[in-house]
One Martini backbone bead per residue (centre of mass of N, CA, C, O) as a GRO file, in nm:
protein
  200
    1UNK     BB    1  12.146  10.884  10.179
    2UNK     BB    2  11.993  11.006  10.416
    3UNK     BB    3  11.802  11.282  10.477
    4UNK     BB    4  11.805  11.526  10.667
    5UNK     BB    5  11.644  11.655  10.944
    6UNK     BB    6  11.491  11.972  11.071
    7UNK     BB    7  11.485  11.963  11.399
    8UNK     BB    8  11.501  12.262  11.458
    9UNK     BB    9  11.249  12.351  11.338
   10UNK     BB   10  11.062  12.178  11.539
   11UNK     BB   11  11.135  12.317  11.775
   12UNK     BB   12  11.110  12.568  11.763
   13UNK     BB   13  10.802  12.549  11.718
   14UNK     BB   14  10.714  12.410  12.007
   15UNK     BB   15  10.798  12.656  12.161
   16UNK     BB   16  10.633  12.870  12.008
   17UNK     BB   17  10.349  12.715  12.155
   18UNK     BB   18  10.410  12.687  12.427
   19UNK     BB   19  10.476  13.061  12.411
   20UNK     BB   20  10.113  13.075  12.283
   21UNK     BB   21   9.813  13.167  12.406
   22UNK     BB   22   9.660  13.177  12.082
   23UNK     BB   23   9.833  13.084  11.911
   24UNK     BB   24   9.836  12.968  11.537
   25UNK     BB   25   9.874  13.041  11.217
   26UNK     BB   26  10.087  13.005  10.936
   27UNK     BB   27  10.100  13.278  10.891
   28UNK     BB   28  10.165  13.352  11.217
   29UNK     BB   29  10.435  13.137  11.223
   30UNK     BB   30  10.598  13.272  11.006
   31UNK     BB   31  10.631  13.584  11.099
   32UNK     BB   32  10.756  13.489  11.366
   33UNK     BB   33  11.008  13.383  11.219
   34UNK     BB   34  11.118  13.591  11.035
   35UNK     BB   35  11.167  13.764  11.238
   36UNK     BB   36  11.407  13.604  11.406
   37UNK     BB   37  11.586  13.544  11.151
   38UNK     BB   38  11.645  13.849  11.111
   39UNK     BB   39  11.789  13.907  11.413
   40UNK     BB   40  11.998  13.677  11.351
   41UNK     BB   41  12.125  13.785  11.064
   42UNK     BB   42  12.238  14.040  11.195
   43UNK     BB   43  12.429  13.855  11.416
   44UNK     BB   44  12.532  13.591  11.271
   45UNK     BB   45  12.304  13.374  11.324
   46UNK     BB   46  12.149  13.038  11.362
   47UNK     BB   47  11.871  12.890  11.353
   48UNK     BB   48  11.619  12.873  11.160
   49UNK     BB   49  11.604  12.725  10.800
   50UNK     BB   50  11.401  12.899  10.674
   51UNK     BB   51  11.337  13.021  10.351
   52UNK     BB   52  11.224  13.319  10.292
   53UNK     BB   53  10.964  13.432  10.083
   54UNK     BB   54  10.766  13.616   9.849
   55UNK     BB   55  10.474  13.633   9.934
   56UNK     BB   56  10.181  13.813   9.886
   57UNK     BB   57  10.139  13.734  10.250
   58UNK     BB   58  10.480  13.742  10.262
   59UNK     BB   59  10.687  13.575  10.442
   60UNK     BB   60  10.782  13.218  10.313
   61UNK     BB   61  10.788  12.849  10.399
   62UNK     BB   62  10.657  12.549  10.289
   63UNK     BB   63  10.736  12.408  10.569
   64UNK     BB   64  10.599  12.505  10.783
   65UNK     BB   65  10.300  12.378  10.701
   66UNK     BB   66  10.425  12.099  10.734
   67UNK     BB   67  10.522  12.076  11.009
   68UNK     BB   68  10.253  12.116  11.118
   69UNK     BB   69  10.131  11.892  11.031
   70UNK     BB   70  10.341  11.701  11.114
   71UNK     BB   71  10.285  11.748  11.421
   72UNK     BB   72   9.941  11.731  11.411
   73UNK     BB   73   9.952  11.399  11.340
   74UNK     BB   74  10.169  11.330  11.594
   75UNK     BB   75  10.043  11.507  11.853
   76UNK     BB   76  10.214  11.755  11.942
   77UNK     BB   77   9.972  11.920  11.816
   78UNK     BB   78   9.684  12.129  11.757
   79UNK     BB   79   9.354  12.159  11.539
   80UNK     BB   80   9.121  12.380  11.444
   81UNK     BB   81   9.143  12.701  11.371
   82UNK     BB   82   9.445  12.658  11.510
   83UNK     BB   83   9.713  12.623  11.647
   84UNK     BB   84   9.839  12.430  11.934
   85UNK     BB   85   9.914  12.358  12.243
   86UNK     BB   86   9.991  12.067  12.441
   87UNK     BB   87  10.121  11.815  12.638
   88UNK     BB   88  10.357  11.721  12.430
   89UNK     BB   89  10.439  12.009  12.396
   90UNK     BB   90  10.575  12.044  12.717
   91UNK     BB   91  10.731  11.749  12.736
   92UNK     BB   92  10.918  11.824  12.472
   93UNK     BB   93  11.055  12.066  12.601
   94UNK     BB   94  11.139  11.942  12.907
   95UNK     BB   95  11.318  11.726  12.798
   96UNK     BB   96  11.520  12.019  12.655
   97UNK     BB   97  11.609  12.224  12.796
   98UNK     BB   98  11.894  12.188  12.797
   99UNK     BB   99  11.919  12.274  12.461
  100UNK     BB  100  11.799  12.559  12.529
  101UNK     BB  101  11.988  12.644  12.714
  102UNK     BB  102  12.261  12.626  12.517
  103UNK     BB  103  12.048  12.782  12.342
  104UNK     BB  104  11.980  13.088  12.445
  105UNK     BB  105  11.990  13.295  12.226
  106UNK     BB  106  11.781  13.211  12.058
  107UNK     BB  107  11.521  13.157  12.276
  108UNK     BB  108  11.522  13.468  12.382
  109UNK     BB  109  11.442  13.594  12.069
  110UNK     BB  110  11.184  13.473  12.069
  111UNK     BB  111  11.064  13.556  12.317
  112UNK     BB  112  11.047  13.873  12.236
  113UNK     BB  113  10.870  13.832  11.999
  114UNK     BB  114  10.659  13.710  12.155
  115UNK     BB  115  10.578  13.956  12.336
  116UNK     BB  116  10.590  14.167  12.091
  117UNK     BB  117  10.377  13.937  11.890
  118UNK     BB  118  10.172  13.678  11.994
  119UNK     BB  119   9.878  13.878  12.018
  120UNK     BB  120   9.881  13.878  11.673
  121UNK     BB  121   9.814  13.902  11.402
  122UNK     BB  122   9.921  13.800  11.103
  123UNK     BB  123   9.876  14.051  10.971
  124UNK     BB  124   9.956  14.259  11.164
  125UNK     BB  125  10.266  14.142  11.108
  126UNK     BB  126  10.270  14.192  10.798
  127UNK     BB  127  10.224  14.499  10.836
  128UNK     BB  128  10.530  14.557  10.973
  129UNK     BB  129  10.703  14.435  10.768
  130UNK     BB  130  10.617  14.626  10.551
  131UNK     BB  131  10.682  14.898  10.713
  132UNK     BB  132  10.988  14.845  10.646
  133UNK     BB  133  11.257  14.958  10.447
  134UNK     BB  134  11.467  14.704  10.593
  135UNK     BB  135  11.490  14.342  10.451
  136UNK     BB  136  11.713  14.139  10.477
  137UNK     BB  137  11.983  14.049  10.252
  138UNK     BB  138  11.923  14.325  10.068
  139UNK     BB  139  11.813  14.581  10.227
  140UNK     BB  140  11.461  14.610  10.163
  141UNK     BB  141  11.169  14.613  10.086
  142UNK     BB  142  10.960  14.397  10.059
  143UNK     BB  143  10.849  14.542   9.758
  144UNK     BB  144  11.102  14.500   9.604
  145UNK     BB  145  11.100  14.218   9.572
  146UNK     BB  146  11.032  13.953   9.446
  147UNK     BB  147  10.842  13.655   9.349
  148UNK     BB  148  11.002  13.444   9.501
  149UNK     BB  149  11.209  13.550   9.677
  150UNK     BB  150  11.471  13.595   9.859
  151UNK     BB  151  11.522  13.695  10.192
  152UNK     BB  152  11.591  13.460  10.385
  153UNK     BB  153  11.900  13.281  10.406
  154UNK     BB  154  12.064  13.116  10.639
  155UNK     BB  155  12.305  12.946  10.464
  156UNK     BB  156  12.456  13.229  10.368
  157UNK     BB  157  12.577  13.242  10.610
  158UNK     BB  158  12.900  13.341  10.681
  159UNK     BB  159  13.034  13.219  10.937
  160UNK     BB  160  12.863  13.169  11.207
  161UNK     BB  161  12.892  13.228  11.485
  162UNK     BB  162  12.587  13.071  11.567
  163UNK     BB  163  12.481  12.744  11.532
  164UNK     BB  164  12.154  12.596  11.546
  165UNK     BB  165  12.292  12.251  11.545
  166UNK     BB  166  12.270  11.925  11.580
  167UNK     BB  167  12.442  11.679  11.680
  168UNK     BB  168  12.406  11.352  11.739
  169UNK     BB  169  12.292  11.306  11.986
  170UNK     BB  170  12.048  11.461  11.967
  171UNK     BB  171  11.937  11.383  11.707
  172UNK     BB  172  11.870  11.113  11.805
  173UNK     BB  173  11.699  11.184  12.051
  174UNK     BB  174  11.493  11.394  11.838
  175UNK     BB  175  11.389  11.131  11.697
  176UNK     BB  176  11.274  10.970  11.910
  177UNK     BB  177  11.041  11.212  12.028
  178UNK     BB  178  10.936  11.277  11.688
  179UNK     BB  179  10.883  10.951  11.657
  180UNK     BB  180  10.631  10.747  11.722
  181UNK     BB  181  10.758  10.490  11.621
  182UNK     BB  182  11.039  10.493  11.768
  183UNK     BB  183  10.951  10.489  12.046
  184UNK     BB  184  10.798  10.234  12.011
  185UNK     BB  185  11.064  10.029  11.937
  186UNK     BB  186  11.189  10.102  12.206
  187UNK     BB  187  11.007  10.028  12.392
  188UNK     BB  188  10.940   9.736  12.324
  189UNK     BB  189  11.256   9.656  12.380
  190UNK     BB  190  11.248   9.738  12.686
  191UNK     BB  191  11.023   9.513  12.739
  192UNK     BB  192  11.174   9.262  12.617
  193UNK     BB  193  11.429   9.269  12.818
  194UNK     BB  194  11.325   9.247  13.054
  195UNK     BB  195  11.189   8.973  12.995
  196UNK     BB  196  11.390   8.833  12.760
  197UNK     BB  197  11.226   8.854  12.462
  198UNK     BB  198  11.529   8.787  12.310
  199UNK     BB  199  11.750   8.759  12.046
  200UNK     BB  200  12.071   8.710  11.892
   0.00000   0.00000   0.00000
């Protein structure tokens, strides 16, 4: 059976720079997802999926950092010397509007995040996360946790109020948004049938 993609932290992800007027490095795209995750954390609500764990410079997930690639490969986002949204960011937003107005609960809390620290450097973020009392799951100082040690894992909710996971029509709707091999075989297939262009 094929791996889950985690489309939900993609979305996620598309949204922040959608509406992050300053762009971002991977260090303030982890801390500002770790932020949202924490106050979501509280309310017993899951987003984003990123296990957020001790890195020297912060809470951080590796695969933040992978998606960030993988969004900026595939033309999704632009990267110079930090993230930005481009045009594709703005049209696959407008295309989910209905998904995001649907979980709003989630992204009015992401909304916030952005508000008040959107237009924070990585390090800034970083010294806020630093300077709180209690963190995470086990509600302790950041440098309590151990090195790699998990401070927030959405997956440990127990029965969540509400978890932002995609039905299968949407992941499948998500797949082929996300994924320009397939939008391109799906493109082409409606251009054959078009013209009549296939055989059964």
């Amino acid at each position: 059976m094929a791996r889950r993609v985690h489309y939900e932290d993609l979305i996620i992800d598309l949204y922040l720079f959608h509406h992050l007027d300053t762009g971002g490095g991977k260090k303030k795209t982890a801390k500002l997802l770790y932020l949202l995750e924490e106050d979501l954390y509280q309310e017993h609500i899951v987003g984003p999926q990123y296990v957020m764990q001790k890195y020297p410079m912060g809470p951080y997930d590796q695969r933040v950092g992978t998606n960030l690639e993988n969004l900026t490969k595939n033309g999704y986002i632009k990267y110079t010397n930090r993230y930005y949204a481009n045009s594709l960011t703005s049209k696959f937003i407008k295309e989910i509007d209905e998904l995001i107005q649907d979980n709003s609960i989630v992204f009015t809390q992401l909304d916030k995040i952005i508000d008040n620290f959107g237009e924070d450097s990585g390090n800034a973020i970083a010294e806020h996360i630093y300077s709180l009392p209690q963190i995470g799951m086990k509600r302790k100082s950041f440098y309590e946790y151990r090195e790699f040690e998990s401070i927030i894992d959405p997956r440990k909710i127990y029965k969540p109020k509400i978890a932002f996971i995609l039905d299968d029509p949407w992941y499948d709707t998500i797949e082929i948004l996300l994924n320009p091999k397939i939008f391109l075989k799906l493109k082409n297939a409606v251009k054959d049938c078009q013209v009549g262009n296939f055989t059964l």
